[in-house]
N, C-alpha and C positions, 0 to 999 in steps of 0.2 A: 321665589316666584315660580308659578307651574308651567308657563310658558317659555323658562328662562332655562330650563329641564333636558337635558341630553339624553337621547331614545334611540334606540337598537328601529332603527326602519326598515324596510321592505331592500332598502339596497344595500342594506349590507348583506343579508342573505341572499339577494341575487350576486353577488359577488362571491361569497362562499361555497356557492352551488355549482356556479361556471366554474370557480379553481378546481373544485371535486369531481367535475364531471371532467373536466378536462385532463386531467390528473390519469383519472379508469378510463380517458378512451384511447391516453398514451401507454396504458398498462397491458388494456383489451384488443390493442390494434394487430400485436403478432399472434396471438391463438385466436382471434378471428379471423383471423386472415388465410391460417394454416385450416380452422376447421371448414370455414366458406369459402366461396367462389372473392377473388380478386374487389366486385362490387362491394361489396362488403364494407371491405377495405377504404373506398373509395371515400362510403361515406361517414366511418368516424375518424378518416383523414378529416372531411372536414367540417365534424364535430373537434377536432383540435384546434383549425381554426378559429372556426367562431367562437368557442368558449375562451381562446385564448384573448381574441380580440373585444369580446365582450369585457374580461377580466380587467383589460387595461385600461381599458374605459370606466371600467368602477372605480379603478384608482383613484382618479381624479373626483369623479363624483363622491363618494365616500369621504376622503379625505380633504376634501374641499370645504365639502359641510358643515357647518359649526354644531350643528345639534346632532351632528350624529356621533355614538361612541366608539370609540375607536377600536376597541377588543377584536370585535370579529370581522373587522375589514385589516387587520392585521396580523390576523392568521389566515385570511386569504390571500394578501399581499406575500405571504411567507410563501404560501406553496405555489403563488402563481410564478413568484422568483425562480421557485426550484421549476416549475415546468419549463421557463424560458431557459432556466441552464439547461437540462435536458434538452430540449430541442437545438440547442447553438451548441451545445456540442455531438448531438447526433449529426448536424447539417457539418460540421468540423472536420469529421471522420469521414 
């Protein structure tokens, strides 16, 4: 049946998008920071935020889902993991 059919939606790619972007702006934060003024800084601190919190929030939605498949909210699950390690243990140190 066509409506019985599991489909790649719009949020799984906003989900992959936030882990990505959030990913480059924990990557982009010290040679931004080093090549600009301090603001800079400021604000893709929090572009880490938000994409991280946007992330978790896909979780749920994504894998809630029933018709959505699961592939590419699980390679964003994967790296938004690594970004929360990264940050719990930058905040550690």
């Amino acid at each position: 049946m066509l409506w019985d059919s599991k489909v790649t939606s719009w949020r799984s790619y906003l989900f992959l998008i936030a882990s990505i972007i959030t990913s480059l702006s924990m990557i982009l934060l010290d040679p931004l920071s080093q090549a600009t003024s301090e603001t800079i800084s400021d604000i893709v601190a929090s572009f880490i935020i938000v994409g991280l919190f946007v992330s978790v929030v896909m979780i749920g939605v994504t894998f809630f889902s029933k018709r959505e498949k699961k592939l590419i909210p699980t390679i964003a699950l994967i790296i938004t993991l690594l970004n929360i390690g990264v940050i719990i243990f930058l905040a550690w140190t």
